[in-house]
N, C-alpha and C positions, 0 to 999 in steps of 0.2 A: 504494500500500500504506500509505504514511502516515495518508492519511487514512481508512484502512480502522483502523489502531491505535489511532488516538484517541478509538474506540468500546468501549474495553476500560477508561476511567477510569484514575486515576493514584493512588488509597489507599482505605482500606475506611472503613465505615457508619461516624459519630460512637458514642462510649457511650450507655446506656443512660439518662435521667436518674433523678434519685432518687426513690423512692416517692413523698415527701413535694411534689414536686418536680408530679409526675401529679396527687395531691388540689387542689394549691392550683391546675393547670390547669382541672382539671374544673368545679371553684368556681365561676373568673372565668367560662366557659364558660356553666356552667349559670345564673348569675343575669345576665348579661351577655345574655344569648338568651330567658333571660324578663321581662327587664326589657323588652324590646322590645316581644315578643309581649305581654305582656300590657298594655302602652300600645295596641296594637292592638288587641285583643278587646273592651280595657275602655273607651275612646276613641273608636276610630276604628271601630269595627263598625261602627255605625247609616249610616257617611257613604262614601261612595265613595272615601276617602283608605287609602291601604295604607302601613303601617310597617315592615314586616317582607317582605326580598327575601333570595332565597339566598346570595345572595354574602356577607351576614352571616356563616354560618355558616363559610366557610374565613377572614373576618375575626378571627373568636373563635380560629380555630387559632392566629393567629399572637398577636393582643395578649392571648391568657391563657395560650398553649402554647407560644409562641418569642419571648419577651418583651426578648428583648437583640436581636433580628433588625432591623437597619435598616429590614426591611420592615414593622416591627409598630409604628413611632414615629408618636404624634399628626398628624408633619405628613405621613407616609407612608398614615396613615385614614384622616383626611380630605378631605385633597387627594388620593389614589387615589380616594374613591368620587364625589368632588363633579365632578373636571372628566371622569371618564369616564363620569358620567352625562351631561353637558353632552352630549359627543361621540356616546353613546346614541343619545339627544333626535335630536340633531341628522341621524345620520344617518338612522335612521328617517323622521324627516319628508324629507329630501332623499330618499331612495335606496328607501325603504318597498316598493315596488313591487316593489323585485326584494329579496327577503328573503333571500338569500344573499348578495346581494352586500353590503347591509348590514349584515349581520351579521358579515363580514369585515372591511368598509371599521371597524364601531364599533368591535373590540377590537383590530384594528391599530393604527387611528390612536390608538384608549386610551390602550398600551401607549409607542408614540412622545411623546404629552405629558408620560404618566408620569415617562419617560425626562427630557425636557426640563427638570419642574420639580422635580426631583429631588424625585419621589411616589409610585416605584412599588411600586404595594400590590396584590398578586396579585387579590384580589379584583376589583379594580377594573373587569378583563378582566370579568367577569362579570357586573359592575353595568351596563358597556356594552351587554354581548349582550344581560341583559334589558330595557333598553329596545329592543331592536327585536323580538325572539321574546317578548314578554310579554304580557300575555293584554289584554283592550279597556280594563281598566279603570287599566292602567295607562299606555297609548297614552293616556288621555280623560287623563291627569296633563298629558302635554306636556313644558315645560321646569318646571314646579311638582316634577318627580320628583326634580330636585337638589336642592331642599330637603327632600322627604320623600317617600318615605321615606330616600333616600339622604343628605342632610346630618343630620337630625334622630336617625334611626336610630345614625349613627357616631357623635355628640354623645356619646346615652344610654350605647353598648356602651365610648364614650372612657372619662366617670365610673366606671362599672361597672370596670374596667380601673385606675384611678389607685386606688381604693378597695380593692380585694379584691386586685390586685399589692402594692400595700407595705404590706400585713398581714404577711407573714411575715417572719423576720429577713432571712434569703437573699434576700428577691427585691426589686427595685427597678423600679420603671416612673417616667416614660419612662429612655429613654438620653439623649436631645433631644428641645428640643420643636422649633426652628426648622432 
């Protein structure tokens, strides 16, 4: 039964934050996500190089919409998108064949280095998965994908994030960098 209780949580939802609080989210969000994309359309169209992968997009949640979260600090973006692309990569080419299990094997083991290099960046999970469920043109990247889009990409949306976070008086980015 005990462990039957511990599915009932132990305090309610955090407050709500402040209006002003949701604008300067949306901000960093939204020039932070076209900074990217449009390095891609503008750039990288013509060439078989992709800058822009989903996992960006719950990255922007956290460094323009939970900006004091251990999981939204430079070495927690970086180092979540860069070594779980690694691990990606890597399982894919090992495991490719069986696409489930790879796909398992990448965001688990993600998750574990995460853990290890004290880097875990929710996204990160995600950045793994797409290198093994991602489409040919990003398989034809290889291990090129930890630099871009997934280093290059967190680079851009990092500035994007130190710029448009300590515009306002209230908000401060990072907490830490190391």
């Amino acid at each position: 039964m005990q462990y039957f209780k511990k599915m009932k949580g132990v305090t309610t939802s955090p407050p709500r934050v402040s209006f002003s609080e949701m604008l300067w989210s949306w901000a960093g969000s939204f020039l932070g996500i076209a900074a990217v994309a449009l390095v891609h359309h503008k750039i990288l169209a013509e060439s078989d190089l992709v800058m822009i992968i989903g996992s960006f997009g719950a990255s922007a949640v956290l460094i323009y919409g939970a900006i004091r979260s251990p999981l939204a600090q430079p070495r927690n973006l970086m180092g979540g998108h860069m070594i779980s692309a690694v691990i990606g990569v890597a399982a894919f080419k090992l495991l490719g064949a069986s696409m489930p299990l790879a796909a398992a094997v990448a965001v688990a083991t993600a998750i574990l280095a995460m853990h290890a290099t004290k880097t875990l960046h929710p996204p990160g999970g995600a950045t793994a998965l797409i290198a093994v469920i991602g489409s040919s043109k990003i398989h034809a990247l290889g291990f090129w994908y930890v630099l871009l889009p997934a280093g290059l990409g967190a680079v851009v949306m990092l500035a994007v994030a130190l710029l448009v976070n300590n515009l306002a008086p209230r908000r401060r980015y990072p907490e830490f960098w190391l």
